[in-house]
TIVO-2410 file (N, C-alpha, C; in nm, 3 decimals):
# residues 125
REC num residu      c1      c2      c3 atome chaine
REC   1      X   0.083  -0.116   0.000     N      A
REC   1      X   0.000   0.000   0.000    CA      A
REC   1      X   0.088   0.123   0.000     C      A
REC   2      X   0.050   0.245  -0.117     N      A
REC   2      X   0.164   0.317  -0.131    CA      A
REC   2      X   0.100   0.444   0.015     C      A
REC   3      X   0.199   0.581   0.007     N      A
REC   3      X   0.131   0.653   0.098    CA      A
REC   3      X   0.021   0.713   0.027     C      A
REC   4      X   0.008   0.782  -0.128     N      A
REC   4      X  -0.121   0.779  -0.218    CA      A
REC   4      X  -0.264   0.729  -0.185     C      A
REC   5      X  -0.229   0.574  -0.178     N      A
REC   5      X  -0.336   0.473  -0.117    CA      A
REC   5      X  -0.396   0.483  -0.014     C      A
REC   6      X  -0.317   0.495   0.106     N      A
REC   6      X  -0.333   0.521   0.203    CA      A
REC   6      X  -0.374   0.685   0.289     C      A
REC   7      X  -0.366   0.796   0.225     N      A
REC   7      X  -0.420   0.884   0.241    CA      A
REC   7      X  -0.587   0.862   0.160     C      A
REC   8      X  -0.538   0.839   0.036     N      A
REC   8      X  -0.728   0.816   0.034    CA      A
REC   8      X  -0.805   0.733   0.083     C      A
REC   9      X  -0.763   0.644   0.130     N      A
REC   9      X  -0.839   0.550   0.260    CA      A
REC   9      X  -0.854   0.602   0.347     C      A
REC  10      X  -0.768   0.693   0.443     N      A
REC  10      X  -0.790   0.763   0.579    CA      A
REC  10      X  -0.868   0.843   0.561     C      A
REC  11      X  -0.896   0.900   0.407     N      A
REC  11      X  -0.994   0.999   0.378    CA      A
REC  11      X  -1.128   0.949   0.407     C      A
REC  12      X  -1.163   0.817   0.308     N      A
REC  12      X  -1.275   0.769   0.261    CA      A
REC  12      X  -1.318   0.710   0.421     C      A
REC  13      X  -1.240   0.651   0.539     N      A
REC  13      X  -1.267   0.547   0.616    CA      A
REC  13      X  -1.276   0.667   0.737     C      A
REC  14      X  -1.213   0.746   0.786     N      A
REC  14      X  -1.268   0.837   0.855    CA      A
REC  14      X  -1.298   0.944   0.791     C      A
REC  15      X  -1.407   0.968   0.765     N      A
REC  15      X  -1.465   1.063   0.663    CA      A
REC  15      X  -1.541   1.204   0.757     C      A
REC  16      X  -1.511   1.268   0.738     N      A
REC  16      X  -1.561   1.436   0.769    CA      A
REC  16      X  -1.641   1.463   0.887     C      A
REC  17      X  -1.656   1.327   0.937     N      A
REC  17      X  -1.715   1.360   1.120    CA      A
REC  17      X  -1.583   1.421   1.197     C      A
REC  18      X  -1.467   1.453   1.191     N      A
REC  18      X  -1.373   1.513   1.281    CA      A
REC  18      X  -1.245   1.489   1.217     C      A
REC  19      X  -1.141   1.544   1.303     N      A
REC  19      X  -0.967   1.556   1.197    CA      A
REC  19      X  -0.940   1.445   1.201     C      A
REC  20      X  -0.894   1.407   1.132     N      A
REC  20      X  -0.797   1.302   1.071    CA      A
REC  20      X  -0.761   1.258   1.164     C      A
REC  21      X  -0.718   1.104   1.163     N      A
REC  21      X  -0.590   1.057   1.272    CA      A
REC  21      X  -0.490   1.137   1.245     C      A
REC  22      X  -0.372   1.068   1.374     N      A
REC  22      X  -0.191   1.068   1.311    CA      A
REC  22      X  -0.170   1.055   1.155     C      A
REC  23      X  -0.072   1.125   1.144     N      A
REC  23      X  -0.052   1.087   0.967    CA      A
REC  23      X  -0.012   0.974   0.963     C      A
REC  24      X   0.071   0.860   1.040     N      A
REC  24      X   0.081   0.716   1.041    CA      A
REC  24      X  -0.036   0.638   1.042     C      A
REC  25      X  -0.137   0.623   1.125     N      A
REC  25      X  -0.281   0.565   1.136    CA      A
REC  25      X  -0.367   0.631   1.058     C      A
REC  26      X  -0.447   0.496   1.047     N      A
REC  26      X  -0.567   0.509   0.914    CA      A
REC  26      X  -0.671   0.349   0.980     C      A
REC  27      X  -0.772   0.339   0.934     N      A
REC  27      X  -0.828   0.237   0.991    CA      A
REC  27      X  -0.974   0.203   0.832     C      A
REC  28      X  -0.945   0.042   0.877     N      A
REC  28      X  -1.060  -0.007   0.762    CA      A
REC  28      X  -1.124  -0.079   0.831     C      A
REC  29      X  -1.248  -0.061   0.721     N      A
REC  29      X  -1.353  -0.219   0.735    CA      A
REC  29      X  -1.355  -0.273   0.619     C      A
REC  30      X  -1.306  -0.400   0.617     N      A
REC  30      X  -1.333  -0.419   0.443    CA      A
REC  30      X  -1.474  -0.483   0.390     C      A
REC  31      X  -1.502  -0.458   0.306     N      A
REC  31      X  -1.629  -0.514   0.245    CA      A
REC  31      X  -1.573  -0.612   0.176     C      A
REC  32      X  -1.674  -0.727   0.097     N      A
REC  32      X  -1.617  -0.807   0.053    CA      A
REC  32      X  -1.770  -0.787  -0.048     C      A
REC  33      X  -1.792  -0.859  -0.196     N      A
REC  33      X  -1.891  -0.864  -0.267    CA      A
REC  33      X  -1.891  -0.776  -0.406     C      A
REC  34      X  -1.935  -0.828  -0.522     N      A
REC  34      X  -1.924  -0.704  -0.623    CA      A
REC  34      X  -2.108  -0.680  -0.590     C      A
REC  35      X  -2.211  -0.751  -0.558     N      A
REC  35      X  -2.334  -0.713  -0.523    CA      A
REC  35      X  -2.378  -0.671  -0.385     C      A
REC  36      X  -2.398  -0.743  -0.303     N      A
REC  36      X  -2.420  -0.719  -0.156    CA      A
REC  36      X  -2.277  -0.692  -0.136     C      A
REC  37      X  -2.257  -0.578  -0.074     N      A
REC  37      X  -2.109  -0.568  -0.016    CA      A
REC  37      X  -2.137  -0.584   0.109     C      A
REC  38      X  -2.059  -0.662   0.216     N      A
REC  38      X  -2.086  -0.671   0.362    CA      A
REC  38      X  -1.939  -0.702   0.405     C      A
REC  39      X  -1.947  -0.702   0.501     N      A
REC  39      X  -1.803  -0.793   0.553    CA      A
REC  39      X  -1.773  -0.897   0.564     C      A
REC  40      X  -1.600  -0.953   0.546     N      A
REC  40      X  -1.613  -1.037   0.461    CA      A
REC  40      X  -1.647  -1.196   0.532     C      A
REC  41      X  -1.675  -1.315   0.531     N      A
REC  41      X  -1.731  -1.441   0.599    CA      A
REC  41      X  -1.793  -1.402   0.667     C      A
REC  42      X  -1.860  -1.296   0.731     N      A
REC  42      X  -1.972  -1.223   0.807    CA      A
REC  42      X  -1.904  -1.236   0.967     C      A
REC  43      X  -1.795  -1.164   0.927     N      A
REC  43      X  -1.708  -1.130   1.061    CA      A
REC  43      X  -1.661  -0.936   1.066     C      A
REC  44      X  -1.723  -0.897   1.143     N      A
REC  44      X  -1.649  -0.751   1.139    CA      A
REC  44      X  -1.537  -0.744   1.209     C      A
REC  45      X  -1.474  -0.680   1.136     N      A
REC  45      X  -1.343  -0.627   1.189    CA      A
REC  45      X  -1.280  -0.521   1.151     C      A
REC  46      X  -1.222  -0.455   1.242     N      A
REC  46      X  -1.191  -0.329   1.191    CA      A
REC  46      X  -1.068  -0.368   1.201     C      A
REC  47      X  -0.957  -0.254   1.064     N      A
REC  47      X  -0.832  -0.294   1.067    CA      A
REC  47      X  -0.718  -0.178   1.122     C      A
REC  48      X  -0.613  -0.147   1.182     N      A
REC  48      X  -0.568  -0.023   1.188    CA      A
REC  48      X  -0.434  -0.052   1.173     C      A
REC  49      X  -0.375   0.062   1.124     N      A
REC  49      X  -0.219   0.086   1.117    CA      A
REC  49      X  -0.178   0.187   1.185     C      A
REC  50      X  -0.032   0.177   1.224     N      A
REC  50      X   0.001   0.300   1.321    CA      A
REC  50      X   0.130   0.321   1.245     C      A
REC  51      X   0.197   0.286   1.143     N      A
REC  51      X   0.347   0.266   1.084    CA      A
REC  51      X   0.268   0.310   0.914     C      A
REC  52      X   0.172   0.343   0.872     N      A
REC  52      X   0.146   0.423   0.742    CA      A
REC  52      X   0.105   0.313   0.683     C      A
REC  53      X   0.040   0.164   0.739     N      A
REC  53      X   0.033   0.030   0.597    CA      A
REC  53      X   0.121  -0.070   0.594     C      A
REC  54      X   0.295  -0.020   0.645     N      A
REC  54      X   0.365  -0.137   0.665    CA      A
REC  54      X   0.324  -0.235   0.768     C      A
REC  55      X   0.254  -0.242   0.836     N      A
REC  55      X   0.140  -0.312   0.946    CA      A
REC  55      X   0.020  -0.291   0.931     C      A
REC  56      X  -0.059  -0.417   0.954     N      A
REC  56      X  -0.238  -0.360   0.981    CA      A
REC  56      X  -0.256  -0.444   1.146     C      A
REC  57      X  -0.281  -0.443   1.238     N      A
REC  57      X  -0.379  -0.498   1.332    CA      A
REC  57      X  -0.512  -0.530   1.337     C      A
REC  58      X  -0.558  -0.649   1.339     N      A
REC  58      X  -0.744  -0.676   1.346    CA      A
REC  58      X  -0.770  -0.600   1.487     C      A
REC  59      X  -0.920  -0.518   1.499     N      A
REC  59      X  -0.988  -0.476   1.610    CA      A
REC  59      X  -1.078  -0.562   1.614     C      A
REC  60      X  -1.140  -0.656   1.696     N      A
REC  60      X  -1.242  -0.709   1.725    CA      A
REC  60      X  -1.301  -0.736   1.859     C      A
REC  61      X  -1.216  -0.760   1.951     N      A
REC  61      X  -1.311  -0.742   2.095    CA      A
REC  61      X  -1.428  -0.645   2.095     C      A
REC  62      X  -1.527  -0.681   2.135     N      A
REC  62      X  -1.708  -0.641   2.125    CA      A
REC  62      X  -1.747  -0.677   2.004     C      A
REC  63      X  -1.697  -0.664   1.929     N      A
REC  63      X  -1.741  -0.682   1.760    CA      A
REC  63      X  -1.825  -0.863   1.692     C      A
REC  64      X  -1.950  -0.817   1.642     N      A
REC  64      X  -1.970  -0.957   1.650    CA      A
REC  64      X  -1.840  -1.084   1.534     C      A
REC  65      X  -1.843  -1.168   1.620     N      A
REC  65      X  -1.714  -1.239   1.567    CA      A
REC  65      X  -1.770  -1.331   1.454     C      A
REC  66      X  -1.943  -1.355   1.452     N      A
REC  66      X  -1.986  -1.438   1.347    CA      A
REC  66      X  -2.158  -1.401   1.300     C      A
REC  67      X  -2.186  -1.459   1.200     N      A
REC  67      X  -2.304  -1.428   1.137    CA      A
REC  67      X  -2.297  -1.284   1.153     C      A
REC  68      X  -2.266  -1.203   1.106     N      A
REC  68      X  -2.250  -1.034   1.122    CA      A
REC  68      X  -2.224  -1.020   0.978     C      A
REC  69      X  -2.307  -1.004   0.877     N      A
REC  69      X  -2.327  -0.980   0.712    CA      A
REC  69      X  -2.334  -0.848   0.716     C      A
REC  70      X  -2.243  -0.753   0.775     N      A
REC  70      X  -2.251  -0.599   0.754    CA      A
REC  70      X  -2.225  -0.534   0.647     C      A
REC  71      X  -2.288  -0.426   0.647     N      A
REC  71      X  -2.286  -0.317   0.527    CA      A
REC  71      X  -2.253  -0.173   0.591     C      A
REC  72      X  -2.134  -0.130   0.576     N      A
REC  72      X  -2.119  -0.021   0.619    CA      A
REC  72      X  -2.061   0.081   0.497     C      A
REC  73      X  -2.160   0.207   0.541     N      A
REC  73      X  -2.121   0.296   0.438    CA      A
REC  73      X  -1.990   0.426   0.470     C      A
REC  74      X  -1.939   0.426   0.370     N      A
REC  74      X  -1.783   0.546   0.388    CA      A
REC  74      X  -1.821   0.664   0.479     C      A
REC  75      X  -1.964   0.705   0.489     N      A
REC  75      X  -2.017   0.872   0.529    CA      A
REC  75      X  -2.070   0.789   0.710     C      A
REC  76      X  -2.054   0.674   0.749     N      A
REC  76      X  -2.137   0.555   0.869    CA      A
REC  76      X  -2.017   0.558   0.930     C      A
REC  77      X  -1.866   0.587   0.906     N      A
REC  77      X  -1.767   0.584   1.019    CA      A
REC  77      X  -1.719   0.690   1.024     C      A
REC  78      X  -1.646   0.716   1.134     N      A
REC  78      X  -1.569   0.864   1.178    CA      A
REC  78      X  -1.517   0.812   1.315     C      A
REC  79      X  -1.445   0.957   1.344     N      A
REC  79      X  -1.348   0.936   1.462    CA      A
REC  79      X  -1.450   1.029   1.507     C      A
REC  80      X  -1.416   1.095   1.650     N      A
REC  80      X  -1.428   1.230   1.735    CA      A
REC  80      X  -1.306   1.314   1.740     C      A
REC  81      X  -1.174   1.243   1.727     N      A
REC  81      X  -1.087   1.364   1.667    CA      A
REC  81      X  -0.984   1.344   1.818     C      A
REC  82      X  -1.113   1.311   1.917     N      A
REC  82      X  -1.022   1.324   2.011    CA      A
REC  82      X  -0.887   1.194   2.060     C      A
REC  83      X  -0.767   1.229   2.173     N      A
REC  83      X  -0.694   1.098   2.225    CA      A
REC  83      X  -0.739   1.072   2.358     C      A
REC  84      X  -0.729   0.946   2.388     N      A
REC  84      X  -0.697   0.842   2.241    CA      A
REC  84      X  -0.824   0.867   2.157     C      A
REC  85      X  -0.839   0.806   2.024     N      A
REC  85      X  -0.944   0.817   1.944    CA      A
REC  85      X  -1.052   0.790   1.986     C      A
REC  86      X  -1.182   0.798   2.000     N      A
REC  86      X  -1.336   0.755   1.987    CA      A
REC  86      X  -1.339   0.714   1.816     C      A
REC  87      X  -1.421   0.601   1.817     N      A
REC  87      X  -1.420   0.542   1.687    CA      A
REC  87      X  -1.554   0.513   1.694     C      A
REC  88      X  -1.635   0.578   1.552     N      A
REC  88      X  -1.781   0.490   1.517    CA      A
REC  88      X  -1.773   0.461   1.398     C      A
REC  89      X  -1.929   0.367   1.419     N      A
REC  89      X  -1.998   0.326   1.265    CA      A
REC  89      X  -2.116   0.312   1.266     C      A
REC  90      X  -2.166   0.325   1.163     N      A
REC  90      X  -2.332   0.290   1.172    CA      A
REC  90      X  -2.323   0.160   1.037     C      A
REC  91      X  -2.441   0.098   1.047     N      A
REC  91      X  -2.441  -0.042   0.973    CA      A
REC  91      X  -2.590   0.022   0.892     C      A
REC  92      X  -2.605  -0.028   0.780     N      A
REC  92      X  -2.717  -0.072   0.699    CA      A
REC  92      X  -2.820  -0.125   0.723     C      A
REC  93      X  -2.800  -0.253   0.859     N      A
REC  93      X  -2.893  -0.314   0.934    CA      A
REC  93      X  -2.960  -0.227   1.024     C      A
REC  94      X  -2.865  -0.128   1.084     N      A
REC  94      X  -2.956  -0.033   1.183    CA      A
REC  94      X  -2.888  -0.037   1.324     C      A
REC  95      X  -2.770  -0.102   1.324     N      A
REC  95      X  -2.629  -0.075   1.422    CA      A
REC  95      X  -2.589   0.035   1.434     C      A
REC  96      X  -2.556   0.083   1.520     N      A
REC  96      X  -2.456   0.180   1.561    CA      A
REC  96      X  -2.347   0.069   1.682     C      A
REC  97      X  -2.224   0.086   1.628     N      A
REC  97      X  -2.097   0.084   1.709    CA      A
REC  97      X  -2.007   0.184   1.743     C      A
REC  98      X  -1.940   0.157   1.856     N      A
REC  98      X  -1.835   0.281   1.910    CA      A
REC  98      X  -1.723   0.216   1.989     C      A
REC  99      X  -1.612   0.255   1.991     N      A
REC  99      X  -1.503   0.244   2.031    CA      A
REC  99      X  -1.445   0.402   2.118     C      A
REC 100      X  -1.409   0.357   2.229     N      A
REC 100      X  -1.350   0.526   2.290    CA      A
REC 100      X  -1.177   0.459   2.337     C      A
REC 101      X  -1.148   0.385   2.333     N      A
REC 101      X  -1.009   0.374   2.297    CA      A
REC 101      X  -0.950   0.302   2.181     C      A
REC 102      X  -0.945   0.404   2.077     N      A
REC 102      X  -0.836   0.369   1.957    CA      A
REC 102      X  -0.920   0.249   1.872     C      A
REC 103      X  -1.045   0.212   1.932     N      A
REC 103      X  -1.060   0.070   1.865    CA      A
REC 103      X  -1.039  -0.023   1.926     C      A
REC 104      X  -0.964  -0.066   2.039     N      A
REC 104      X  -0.899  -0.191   2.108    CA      A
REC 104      X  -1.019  -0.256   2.183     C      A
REC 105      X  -1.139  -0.167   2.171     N      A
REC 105      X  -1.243  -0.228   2.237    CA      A
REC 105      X  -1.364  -0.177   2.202     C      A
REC 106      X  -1.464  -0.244   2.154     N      A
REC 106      X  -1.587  -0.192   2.101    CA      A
REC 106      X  -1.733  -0.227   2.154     C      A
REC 107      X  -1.823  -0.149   2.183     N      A
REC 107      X  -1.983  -0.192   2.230    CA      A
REC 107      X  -2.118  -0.155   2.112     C      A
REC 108      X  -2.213  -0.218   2.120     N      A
REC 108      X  -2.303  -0.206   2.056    CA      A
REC 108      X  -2.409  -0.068   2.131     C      A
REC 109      X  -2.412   0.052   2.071     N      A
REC 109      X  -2.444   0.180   2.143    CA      A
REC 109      X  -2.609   0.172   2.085     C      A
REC 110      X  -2.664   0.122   1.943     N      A
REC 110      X  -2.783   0.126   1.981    CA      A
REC 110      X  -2.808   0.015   1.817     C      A
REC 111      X  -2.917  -0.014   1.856     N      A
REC 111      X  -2.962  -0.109   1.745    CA      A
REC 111      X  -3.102  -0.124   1.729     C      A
REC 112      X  -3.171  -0.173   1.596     N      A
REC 112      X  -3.294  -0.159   1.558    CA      A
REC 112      X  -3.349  -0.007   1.530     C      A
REC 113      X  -3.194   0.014   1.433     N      A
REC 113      X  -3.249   0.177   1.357    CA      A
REC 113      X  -3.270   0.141   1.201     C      A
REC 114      X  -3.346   0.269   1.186     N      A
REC 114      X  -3.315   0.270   1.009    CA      A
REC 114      X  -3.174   0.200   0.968     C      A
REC 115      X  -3.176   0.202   0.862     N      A
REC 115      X  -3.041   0.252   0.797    CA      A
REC 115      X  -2.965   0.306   0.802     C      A
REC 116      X  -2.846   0.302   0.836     N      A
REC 116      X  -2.725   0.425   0.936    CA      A
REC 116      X  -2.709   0.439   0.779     C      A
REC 117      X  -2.716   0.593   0.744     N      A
REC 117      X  -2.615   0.651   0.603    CA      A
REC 117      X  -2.510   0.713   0.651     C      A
REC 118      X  -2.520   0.776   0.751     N      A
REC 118      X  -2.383   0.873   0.825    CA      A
REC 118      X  -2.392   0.862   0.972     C      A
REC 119      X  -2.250   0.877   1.035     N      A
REC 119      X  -2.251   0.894   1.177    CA      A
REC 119      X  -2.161   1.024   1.148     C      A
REC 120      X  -2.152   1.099   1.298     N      A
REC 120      X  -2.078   1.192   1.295    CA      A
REC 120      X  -2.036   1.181   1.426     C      A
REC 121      X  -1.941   1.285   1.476     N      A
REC 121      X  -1.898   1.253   1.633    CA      A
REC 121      X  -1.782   1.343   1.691     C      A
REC 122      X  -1.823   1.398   1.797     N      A
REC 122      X  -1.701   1.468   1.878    CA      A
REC 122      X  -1.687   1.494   1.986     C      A
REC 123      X  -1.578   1.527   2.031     N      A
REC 123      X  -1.549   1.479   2.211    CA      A
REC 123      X  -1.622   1.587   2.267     C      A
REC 124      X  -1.689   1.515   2.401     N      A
REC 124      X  -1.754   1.618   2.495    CA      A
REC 124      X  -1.609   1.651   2.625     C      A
REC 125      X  -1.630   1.772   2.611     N      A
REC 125      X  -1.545   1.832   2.756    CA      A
REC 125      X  -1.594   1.793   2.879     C      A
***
């Protein structure tokens, strides 16, 4: 993954809910599908780098580890900007997830919504 690549991923994957990570960290979910895109064997996981791509780490503690056919959209994750990071997403199914350290740990914040198209998010004082 060049740094090219990887700035437009940090773009697309934390998208305009708050600043950017570190210029080293960037974080994915990958979809898998050219029709239903969801995640991929219906495992979510979020991925992160702290070294620009020469490393990725899986996030999954809270995260469901099976039958989880997610659909998450580019405008459905964001940071809060703040450290360590707060991390969300909203799902297609009607999930909302959150992380308030970096990702290393995640809870289910509300479920049985519409369609998450966007989350947004920022630190309370």
């Amino acid at each position: 993954m060049g740094g090219d690549d990887l700035d437009r991923r940090r773009r697309l994957r934390v998208s305009r809910g708050g600043p950017p990570p570190p210029a080293d960290t960037a974080y994915l979910l990958p979809l898998a599908g050219a029709e239903h895109r969801c995640t991929p064997d219906g495992r979510c996981t979020i991925w992160r780098t702290t070294d620009a791509g020469a490393s990725w780490s899986p996030l999954t503690n809270g995260l469901p580890p099976a039958d989880a056919h997610l659909t998450v959209l580019r405008d459905a994750f964001t940071t809060d900007g703040d450290e360590p990071a707060g991390l969300y997403f909203g799902t297609r199914s009607g999930e909302v997830y959150g992380s308030a350290d970096d990702g290393d740990s995640w809870q289910l914040l509300a479920a049985h919504l519409p369609p998450v198209l966007s989350v947004r998010a920022a630190p309370i004082s």
